[in-house]
Structure formats: C-alpha cells, structure tokens
C-alpha positions in Angstrom: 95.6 119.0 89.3 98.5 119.5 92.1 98.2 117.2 95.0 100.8 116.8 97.2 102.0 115.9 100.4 101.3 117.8 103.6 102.3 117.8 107.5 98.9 118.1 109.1 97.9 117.3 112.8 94.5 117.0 112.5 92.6 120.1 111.6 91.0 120.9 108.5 92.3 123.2 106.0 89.4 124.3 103.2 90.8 123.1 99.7 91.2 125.6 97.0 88.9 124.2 93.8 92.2 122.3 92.5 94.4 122.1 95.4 93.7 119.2 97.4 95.1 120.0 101.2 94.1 116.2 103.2 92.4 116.7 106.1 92.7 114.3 108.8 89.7 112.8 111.2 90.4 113.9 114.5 90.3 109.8 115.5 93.0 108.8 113.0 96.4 109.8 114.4 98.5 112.6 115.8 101.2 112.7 113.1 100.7 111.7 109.7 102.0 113.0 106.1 100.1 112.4 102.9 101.3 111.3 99.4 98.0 110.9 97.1 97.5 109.5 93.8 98.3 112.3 91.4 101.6 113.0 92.9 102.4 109.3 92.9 101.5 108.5 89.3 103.3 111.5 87.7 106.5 110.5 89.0 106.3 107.0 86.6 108.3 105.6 90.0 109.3 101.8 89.4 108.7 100.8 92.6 107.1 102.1 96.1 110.9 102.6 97.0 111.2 105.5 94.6 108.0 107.4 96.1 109.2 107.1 99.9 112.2 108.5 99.3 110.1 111.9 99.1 108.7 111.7 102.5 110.8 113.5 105.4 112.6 111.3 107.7 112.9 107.9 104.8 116.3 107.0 104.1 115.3 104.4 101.2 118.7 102.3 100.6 119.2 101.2 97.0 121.1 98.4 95.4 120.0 99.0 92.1 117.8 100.3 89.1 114.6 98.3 88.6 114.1 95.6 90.5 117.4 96.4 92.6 116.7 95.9 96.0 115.5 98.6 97.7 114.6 98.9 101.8 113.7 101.8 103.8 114.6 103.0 107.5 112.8 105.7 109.9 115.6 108.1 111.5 118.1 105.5 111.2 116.1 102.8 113.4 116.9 100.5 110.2 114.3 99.0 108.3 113.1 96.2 110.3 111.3 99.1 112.6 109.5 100.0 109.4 106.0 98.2 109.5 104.9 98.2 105.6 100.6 98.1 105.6 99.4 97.6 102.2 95.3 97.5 102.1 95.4 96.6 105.7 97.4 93.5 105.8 100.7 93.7 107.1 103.6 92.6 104.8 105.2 89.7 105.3 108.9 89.9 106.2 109.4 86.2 107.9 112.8 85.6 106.2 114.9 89.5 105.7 113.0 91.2 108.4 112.5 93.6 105.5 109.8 95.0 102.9 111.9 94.8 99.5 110.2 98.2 97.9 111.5 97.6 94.5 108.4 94.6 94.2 105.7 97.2 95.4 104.5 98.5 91.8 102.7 101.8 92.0 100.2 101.7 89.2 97.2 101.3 91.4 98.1 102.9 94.8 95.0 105.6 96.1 96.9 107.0 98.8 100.1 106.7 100.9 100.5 107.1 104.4 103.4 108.0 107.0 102.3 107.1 110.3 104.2 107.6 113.5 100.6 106.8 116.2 98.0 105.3 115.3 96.2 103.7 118.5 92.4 104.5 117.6 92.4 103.2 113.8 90.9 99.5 114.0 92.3 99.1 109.7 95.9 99.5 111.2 97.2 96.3 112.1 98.2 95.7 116.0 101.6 94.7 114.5 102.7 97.7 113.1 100.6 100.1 115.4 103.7 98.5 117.8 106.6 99.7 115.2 108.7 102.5 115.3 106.4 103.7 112.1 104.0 102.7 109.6 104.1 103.0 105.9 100.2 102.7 105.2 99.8 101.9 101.3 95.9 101.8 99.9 95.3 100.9 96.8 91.8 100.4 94.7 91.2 96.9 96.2 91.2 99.3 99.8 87.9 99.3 101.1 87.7 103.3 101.1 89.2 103.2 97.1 88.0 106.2 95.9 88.5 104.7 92.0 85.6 104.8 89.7 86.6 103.8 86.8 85.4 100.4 85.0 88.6 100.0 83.4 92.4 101.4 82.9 94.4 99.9 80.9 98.4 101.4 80.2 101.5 100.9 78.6 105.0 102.2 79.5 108.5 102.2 77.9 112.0 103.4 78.9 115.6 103.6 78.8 117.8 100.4 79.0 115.1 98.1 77.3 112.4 99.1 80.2 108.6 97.8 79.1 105.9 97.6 81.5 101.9 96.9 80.8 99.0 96.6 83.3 95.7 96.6 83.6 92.6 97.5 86.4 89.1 95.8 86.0 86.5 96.8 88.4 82.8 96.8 89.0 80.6 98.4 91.2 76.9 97.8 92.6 75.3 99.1 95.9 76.3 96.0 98.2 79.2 94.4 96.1 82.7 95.9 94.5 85.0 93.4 92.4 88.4 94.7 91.6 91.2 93.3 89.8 94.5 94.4 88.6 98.0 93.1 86.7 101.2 94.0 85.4 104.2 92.6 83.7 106.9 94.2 83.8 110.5 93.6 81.4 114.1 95.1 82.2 117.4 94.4 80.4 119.6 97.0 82.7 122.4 97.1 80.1 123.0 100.8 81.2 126.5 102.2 80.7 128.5 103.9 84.2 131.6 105.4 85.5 133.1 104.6 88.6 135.9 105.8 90.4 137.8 103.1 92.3 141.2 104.7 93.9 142.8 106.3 91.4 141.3 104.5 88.8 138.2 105.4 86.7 136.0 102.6 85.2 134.1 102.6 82.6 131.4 99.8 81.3 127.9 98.8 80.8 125.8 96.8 83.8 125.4 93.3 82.9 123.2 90.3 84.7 120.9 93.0 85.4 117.8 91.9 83.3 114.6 91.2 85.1 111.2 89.8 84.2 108.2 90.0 86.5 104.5 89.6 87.0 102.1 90.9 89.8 98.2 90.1 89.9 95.5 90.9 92.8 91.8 90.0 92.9 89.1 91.0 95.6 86.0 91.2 96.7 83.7 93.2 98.5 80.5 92.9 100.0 78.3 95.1 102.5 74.8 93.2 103.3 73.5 96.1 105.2 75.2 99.4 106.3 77.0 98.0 109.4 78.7 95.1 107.8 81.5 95.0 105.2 83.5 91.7 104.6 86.4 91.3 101.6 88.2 88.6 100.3 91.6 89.5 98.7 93.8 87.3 96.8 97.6 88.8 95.5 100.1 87.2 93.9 103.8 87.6 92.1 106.4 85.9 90.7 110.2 87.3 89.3 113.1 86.4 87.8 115.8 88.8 88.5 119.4 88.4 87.3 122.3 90.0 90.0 125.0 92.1 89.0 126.7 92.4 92.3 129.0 95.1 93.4 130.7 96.8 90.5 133.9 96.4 92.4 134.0 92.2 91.9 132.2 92.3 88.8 132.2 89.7 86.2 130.8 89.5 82.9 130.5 85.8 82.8 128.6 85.8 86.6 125.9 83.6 86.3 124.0 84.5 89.7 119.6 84.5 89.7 117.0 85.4 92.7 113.8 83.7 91.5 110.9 83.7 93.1 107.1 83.7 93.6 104.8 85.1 96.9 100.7 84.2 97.4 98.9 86.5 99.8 95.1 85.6 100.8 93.1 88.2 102.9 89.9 88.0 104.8 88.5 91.2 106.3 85.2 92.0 108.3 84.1 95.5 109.3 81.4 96.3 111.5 80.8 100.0 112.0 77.1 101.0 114.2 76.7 103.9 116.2 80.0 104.4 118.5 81.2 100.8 117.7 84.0 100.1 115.2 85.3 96.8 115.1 87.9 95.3 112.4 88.7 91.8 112.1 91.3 89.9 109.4 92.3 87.0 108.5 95.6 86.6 106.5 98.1 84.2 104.8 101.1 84.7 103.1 103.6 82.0 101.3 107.2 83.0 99.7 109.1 80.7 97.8 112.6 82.0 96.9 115.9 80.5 94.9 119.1 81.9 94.9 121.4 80.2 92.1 124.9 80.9 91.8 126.2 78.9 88.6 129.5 79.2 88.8 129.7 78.6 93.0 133.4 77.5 94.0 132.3 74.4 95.9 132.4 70.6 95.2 129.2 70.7 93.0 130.4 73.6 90.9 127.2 75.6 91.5 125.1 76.6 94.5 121.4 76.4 94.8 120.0 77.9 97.9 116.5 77.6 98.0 114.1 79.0 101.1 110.4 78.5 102.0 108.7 80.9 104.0 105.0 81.2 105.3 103.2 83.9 107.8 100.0 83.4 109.1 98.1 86.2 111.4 94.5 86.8 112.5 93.8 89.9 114.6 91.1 91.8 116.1 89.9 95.6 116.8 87.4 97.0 118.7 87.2 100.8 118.9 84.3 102.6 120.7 83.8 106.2 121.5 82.4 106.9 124.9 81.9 111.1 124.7 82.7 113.3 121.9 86.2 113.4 123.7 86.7 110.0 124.7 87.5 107.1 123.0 89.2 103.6 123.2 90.4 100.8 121.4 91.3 97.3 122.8 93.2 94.0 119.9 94.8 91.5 119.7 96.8 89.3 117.2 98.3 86.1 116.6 101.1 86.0 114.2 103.1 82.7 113.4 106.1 82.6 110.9 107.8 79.6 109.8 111.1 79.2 107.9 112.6 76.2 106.4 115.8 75.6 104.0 118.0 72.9 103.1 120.8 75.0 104.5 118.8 76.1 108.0 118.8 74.3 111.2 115.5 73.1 112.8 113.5 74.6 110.2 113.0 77.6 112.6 109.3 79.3 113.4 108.2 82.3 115.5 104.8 82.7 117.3 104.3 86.3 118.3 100.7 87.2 120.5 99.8 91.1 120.6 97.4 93.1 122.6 96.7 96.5 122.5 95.1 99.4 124.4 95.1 102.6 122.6 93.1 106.2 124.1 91.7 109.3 122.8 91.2 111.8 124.7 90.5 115.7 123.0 90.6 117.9 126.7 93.5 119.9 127.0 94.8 119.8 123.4 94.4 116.2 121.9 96.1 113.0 123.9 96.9 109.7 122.0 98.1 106.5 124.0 98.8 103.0 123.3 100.4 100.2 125.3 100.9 96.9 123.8 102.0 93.6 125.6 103.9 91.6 122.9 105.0 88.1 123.5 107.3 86.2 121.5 107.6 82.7 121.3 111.0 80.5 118.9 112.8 78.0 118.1 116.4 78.8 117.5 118.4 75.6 116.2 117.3 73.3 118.8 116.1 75.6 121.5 112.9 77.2 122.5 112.5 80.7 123.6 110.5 83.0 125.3 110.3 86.9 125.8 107.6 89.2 126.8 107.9 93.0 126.0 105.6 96.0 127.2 105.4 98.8 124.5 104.3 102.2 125.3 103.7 105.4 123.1 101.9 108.8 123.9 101.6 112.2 122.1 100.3 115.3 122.9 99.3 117.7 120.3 97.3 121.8 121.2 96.5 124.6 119.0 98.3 127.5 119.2 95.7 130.1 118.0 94.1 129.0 114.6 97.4 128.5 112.9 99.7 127.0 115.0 100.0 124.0 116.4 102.3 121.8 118.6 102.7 118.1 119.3 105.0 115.9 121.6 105.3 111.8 120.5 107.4 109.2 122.8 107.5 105.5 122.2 109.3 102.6 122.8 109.9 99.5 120.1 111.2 96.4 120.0 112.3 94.4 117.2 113.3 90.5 116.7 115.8 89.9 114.6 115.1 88.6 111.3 115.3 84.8 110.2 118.2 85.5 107.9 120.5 87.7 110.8 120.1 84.3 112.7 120.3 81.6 110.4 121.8 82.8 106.5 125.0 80.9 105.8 128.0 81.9 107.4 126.8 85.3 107.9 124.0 84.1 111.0 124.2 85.0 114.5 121.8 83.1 116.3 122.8 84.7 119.9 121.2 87.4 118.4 119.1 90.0 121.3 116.3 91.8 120.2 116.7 95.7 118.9 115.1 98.4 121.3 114.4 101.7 120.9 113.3 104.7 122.1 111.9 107.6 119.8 111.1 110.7 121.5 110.0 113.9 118.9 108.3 117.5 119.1 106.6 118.7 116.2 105.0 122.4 115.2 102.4 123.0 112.7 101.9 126.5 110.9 99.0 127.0 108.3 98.9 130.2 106.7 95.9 130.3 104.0 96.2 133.9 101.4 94.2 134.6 98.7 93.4 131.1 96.6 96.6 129.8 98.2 98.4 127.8 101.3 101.2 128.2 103.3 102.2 125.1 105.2 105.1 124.4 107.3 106.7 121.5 109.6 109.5 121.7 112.1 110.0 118.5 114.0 113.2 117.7 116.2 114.1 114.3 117.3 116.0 111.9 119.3 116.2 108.4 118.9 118.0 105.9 121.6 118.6 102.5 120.5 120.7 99.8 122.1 121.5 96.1 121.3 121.2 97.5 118.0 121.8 94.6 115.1 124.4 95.7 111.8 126.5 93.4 109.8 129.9 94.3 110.8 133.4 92.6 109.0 134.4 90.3 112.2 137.6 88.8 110.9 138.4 90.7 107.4 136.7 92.9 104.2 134.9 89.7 103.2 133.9 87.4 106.0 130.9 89.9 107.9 128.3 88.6 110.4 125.5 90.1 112.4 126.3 91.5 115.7 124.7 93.7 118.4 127.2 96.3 118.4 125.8 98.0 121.4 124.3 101.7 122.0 123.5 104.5 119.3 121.4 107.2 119.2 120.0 109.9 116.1 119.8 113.5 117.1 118.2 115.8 114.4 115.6 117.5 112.6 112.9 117.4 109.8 111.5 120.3 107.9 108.8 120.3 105.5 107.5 123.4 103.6 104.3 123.0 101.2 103.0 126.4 99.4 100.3 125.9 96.7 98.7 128.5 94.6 95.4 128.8 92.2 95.7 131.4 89.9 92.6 132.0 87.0 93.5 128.3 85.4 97.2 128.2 86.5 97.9 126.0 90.0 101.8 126.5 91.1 102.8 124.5 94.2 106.3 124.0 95.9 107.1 121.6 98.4 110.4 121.0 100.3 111.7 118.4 102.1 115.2 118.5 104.6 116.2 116.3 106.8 119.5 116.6 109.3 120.8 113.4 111.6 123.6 112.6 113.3 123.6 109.0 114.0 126.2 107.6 116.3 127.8 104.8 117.6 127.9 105.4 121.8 128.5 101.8 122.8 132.2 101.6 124.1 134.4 104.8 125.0 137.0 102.0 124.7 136.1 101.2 120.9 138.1 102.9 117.8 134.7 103.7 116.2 132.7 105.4 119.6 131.3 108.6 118.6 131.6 107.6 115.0 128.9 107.8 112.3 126.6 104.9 111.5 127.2 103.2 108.2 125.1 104.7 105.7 123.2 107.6 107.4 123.6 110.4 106.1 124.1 114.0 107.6 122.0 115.8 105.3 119.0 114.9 102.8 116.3 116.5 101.1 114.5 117.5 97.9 112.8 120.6 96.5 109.8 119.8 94.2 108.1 123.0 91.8 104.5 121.8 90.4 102.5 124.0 87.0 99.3 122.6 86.2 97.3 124.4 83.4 94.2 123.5 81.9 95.3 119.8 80.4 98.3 119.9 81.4 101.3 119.3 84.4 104.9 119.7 84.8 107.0 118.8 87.9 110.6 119.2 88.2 112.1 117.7 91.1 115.8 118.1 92.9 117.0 115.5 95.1 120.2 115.5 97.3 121.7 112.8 99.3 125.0 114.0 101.7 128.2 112.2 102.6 127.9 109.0 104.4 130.2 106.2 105.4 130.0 103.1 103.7 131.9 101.1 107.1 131.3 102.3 110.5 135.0 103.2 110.7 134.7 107.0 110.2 138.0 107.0 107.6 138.8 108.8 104.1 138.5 105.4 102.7 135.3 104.4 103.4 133.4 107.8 102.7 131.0 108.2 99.7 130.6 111.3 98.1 127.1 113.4 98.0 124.9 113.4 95.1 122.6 116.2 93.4 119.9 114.6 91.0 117.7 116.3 89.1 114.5 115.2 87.4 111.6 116.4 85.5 108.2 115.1 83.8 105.2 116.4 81.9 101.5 114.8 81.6 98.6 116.0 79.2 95.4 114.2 79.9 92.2 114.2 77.0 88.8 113.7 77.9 86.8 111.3 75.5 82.8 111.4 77.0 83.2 109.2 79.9 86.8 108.5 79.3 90.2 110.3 79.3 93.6 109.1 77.9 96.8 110.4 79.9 100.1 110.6 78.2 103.1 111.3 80.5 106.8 111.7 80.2 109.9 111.7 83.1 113.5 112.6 82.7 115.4 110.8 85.7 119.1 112.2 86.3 119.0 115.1 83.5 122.2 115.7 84.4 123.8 112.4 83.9 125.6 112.0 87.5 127.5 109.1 88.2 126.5 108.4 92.2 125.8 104.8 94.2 123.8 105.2 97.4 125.2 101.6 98.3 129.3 101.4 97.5 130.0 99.7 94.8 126.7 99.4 93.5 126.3 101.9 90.6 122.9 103.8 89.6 121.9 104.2 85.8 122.9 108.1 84.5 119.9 109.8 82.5 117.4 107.8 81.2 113.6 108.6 80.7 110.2 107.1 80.7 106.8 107.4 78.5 103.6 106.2 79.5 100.1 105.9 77.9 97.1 105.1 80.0 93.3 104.9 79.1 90.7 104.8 81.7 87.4 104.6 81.2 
C-alpha cells in the first residue's frame, strides 16, 4: 500500500482501493498536508526530525546522526514559531524554546499533521492554534488511533553499531482502551567522514558520539456513554548522549555528556452531543537535564551545569455549530513554566493566560477566523513583567469549478524568547523583546482524477514580515556570540507540491514532489554591512522527489533529497557559504500474513551515494549507511 502526503483544502477526493487520498472535514482547517502511517514507517526515520523534513515549507536543522540535535523552522520564522502537538498535548519547550526532534521516535505515530489554521478543532491546543504553525503528531495512545492490533513487537539494526527494540501492548473493549508502548534505543556513531577545511581535507571517524536511550508511554481510555470520553496519559524518557561538537575543534580525548530524563502526565475530557464539542486537558511536564564537560578549563577542572525545568497547563474548548454554515469556538488556557539552575538568576518562571475566538463560516467559499488575547506574565532576574498581545489570523478558501480551488491565510504571531536566549551562561540576553511576525500566503488546489489514478497539485506563494527578530550573532569575535534582536527580515517565496498515484491490476506507482524557493533577508539597517543579506542558514532552494511501487507483498520507495547553498554567518561572504547537497535514498518492505498476524521485514539505504555534506558547519553527517527492521504484529 502507497500512502502519502497530499495538499488538500477540504474536499473529498474518492480513494482508489489502495491509494489512500485524506480527506479533510470541512470543520478542521483551511490548510493542512498529511503524512500517514505507511509512508512514515517505511522510511525506518530515527527520529520525527527525519520525517518533517519531507513536508513543503520545513527547514529541519541537524547537528547530527542519531540523537544529534535536530529543530525545525516554518519559512524561516525559526523554530520557536513551530508549536509541536503530540496526542493533544503541547510539548514542552520551557528551557530552548525548541522541540528537539531527534527524541520524537516514530515507531508508533498514526498520522502527522501540518497545520497553518486551525480555529474550529477543540483537540488543538489554544497555544499552538496561536503559532505561526502546528506540527500535529497522533500516535495509537490518540484518541482517534486507528491501531487494532493486540500486540507489535520489532527489532532494528544498522550501520555504526545502530540497535533499536520496542514494543506496543494494547487492549480494547466497548467503553475502555489501554495502550502501552517502549523502546530502547543503542548508538555508537563511530562513522568515518571527510571534510574540507580551507585547503585542507580531513579525514577521521566521529567519536563521543555514542548514545543510549529509553522512551515509555502508558494510557487510558474510557467512554461511559457516547457523549463522554476521558484519558489519562503517562510518558516518560531518559538519555544519555555523548557530544562530539563541531568537527572543526574536535578532540579525541573530549569528555563532554547531555543526560537527561522528561515525565509527561495528561488528563483529557471530551464531550461531544448534538452541535456541542467541548475539549478539556490537564497537563504536566518535568525535564531534568545535565550538561558535563570533564575536562572544563576552570578552577574545578570540570563543569557540571545542571537545569530543572517544569510546565504546567490546563485549557479549555468549547466548539458549537449554530447552522450547517456557522460555527464557533471560544478557550482558554493557563500555561506556567518555571526554570531553575545553579548557574541562573532568580530561578526564572513565566505565566502565560490565552483566550481564543475562532469562526466558521461556509457562504461565499469557506471563511476561517481566530483572534486570541495572549497575556504574558515573568520574572527576569529580579524584575517582573508584563505584556499583553492580540493575535489575529483569517483565510479564505472557494472552489474554482470541481477541480480547482483557491485559498488566502494572514496571521500575526508572537513569540517570547526562550529561557536559555535570556539566561544560558555568557551567551544570555535578558533585554530580550519578543519575536513578531506576520505570515501572509495564497494557495491553489488542482485535483485531476483519470482512470484508477490522481493528479494532485499545490502552488502556494508567501511572504513573511518579521521584526525584533532573535539570532545568535558573534558580538565581539568567532567565539564569544550572544542573542540579539537584530531587527527587520522578511521571506518571500514559494512552495510547490505535486502528488500523482496510480492503481494498475496489482501494481500501485505513486510520485510525489516537494520544492520549496525563499529568499530570507536581513532589512533592518540600510546603514548595516549585512542589509539585504541572506539569513544564516536558509536556504534558497529545497526539495525532494519521492517514486513509490507497491505489488502484491511488496514496496519500494526511492527518495532524492536536495538542500541549496546557504550561509553559515549572516555576513553574505565566500567564507562562510556551505555548499548544496544531493542525497539519495532507497528502501524495500515485504510484509507476510500469518491468520490474524503478519510479520514485516523492511530495509533502507541512506546516502547511496556516499556524499560528504553538513547542514550545520562543522558538523559532519554519516556517508551511506543502512538499516533492517523486523516487526510482528498481531
């Protein structure tokens, strides 16, 4: 079976008996692009960051292989505009501002969403409905799991001493669902690269690299009548990483760790009856994270930096449809985060209330429209502070006949900076202003159904203003940065998605492309040497092209990738461009049925070609290296 991602606005396009095209409800959103199980699971990603990078759009930044950190920015807003939803609950980010993908396994994930407007889905969280964009992760603890199975149970191995296990346990009854899921996961990252500093080419093998880490979730459901639907979720995870660093200051005798664990409990209530829809949660999350440095240059000889972070929200939705063609949607939310360190002033926290008004209304076309009032309430060292910010997005989306169709977004976001840009070591700023934005985009949709086949095609231009925008920028030299609002840029471009599928007899072939063109720009002083220069890693050109077989038992997938030139400094010079990169990757799965269970065997070739690229400078990627992967599912 192909399934794959589509552009869709909201109309319904009748699946061919093996080609799954998602529909969207009318009430969800305006914009939204689909990644569903299959297509995830065949890839063997490591991490969520992996699988984003396919959507139109992402720029997914990547330190490293496994475990590397990995963070992920919307049209060069920069990541801390990217709200990350994962069964509901929004991610905590208290301390980096920042999802770290590379600890999102993918093993169990349903369904993943790209959402730019959301304002009549009670499940989305008030939070990130505010954001420049969602990424909505569901996964089989998600109410609406669509995972049957009692049991799966797999096993992986790759390259560079790569071994990964987990397991899904799950039962079913009319009123109650319990669900729950684990994983280890082993890495030694001893892979060999070239690297071409100056004139001179290095050659080695990555070191400090290894990583060890462990990932559980438990929940459960219960629905006492058809109206009512409460869950208790309970997640959990704990890592020991080693850090390589940049390849440009390595040393084999480095001694530096990131440990760390994270406990996440959920409380959700759903109450659905005749036009009502109400959502209500209740959520905690606690991270605990050390940063050791053995052989630190200070008067202790070592340096232990250890931080405690904890976010607490609870929220509420309320969504009721007056006519067929009207409907509304009024929330609010209380989110307080809390930060303490031996190295931090004050022990800093941040109390942020939300309210939300969100409209449907299917007249002329379809109209979306949200306006949230978000106040924000910190300590910064000794000082308390106050700001209040009104939030406003609207889209607009008509058919054009039966297979066209057009759609208009705008909307304005604000972002805080994070507890690290104001507090972490010498690098803090804690004069920091908040990040605005705003987005403005127009979108058209063409669907084109042949003969046991589909045509699909995006074209979506964009423009994104943003000013008091927060980088780290080198204030005084190379090594001593801190965070600064550098001013005023803006991102001018385009995205373009094409998805054709085809059944034929017991052959399904399916291509999907994915390009995406920004010029992202630094318009703060005509006076500056870098106005009109490009932003630090955002690149002109991106995109991937993605050829799917499936016959009887059996898939194959090939998959090119390209990232274009992009600066590693803002300074637009010879010196601090990084060349593009062409990857190429492939994989095959053959899945066995056994009565009421099947075993799935599949296999990925990353980097076939063995390039030697960095996304981040200095930070070298692995060169080809493959994965295998057993599952049984019963």
């Amino acid at each position: 079976m192909i399934i794959t991602s589509c552009p869709v606005f909201g109309q319904e396009v009748k699946p061919i008996e093996e080609v799954v095209i998602s529909p969207v409800n009318e009430k969800e959103n305006s914009i939204r692009i689909d990644l569903s199980k299959d297509k995830i699971q065949n890839k063997l990603a490591n991490d969520l960051g992996q699988i984003l990078s396919l959507l139109p759009g992402l720029q997914v930044k990547n330190y490293g292989d496994v475990g590397g950190l990995k963070t992920v920015s919307f049209r060069s807003l920069g990541a801390a505009h990217t709200a990350l939803v994962q069964d509901y609950s929004l991610v905590s980010t208290t301390q980096s501002g920042q999802a770290d993908l590379s600890s999102f396994p993918v093993d169990f994930i349903e369904k993943l969403e790209l959402i730019t407007l959301s304002p009549t889905r009670t499940e989305i969280p008030i939070h990130a409905k505010l954001a420049g964009v969602v990424v909505n992760v569901e996964s089989v603890h998600s109410y609406v799991g669509t995972n049957q199975r009692n049991l799966i149970l797999g096993a992986q191995a790759g390259s560079f001493d790569q071994y990964e296990g987990y397991l899904m346990l799950q039962k079913r009854s009319k009123k109650w669902a319990g669900t729950l899921t684990g994983k280890i996961r082993s890495y030694g990252g001893a892979y060999p690269y070239t690297y071409l500093n100056g004139n001179t080419t290095i050659k080695d093998r990555r070191e400090n690299n290894s990583l060890q880490e462990y990932f559980g979730t438990a929940s459960v459901q219960f629905s006492p009548s058809q109206n009512h639907r409460f869950q208790l979720r309970i997640s959990g995870n704990d890592y020991k990483k080693d850090l390589a660093g940049a390849v440009i200051f390595y040393n084999s005798n480095a001694a530096q760790y990131l440990n760390g664990y994270g406990l996440n409990g959920t409380i959700n209530h759903q109450f659905k009856k005749n036009r009502w829809n109400v959502f209500s949660s209740l959520n905690y999350q606690k991270n605990n994270l050390q940063y050791l440095d053995s052989t630190y240059l200070n008067t202790l000889g070592y340096l232990d930096s250890r931080y405690y972070s904890r976010q607490f929200d609870l929220q509420s939705q309320a969504a009721y449809s007056i006519t067929e063609k009207w409907g509304i949607l009024i929330g609010s939310s209380l989110i307080s985060e809390e930060l303490k360190g031996k190295l931090l002033v004050g022990n800093p926290y941040r109390n942020t209330s939300e309210s939300v008004l969100g409209i449907e209304w299917k007249a002329i076309g379809k109209i979306l429209a949200q306006v949230g009032l978000q106040g924000v309430f910190e300590k910064r060292d000794t000082v308390l502070n106050s700001q209040w910010n009104i939030l406003p997005a609207v889209s607009w989306s008509f058919d054009l006949g039966s297979r066209n169709k057009i759609g208009m977004v705008y909307r304005y976001t604000c972002r805080q900076p994070s507890f690290n840009e104001l507090y972490y070591q010498q690098i803090g700023n804690t004069k920091l202003k908040s990040e605005k934005a705003h987005i403005a985009s127009v979108r058209y949709d063409l669907t084109l159904p042949f003969k046991r086949g589909i045509l699909q095609t995006m074209i979506q231009p964009f423009y994104a203003y943003v000013y008091d925008k927060i980088l780290a920028i080198p204030t005084k030299n190379l090594f001593i940065w801190s965070i600064q609002n550098i001013g005023i840029s803006d991102a001018a471009g385009v995205e373009f998605t094409e998805l054709i599928q085809k059944k034929m007899k017991q052959h399904t072939l399916g291509m999907r492309i994915n390009y995406t063109f920004q010029y992202t720009q630094d318009i703060s002083d005509p006076k500056s040497p870098t106005y009109r220069h490009i932003l630090s890693y955002a690149p002109l050109h991106s995109g991937s092209v993605e050829l799917d077989y499936t016959w009887k038992k059996l898939s194959f997938f090939i998959l090119t990738s390209y990232l274009g030139e992009r600066y590693a400094l803002n300074q637009n010079i010879p010196a601090n461009l990084l060349e593009d990169y062409l990857l190429l990757d492939a994989g095959a799965s053959y899945t066995q049925k056994l009565n009421q269970s099947e075993l799935t065997l599949r296999l990925t070739v990353n980097n076939i070609t063995n390039k030697q690229y960095n996304y981040i400078n200095y930070f070298v990627m692995p060169g080809t290296h493959f994965n295998i992967r057993l599952q049984y599912a019963l």
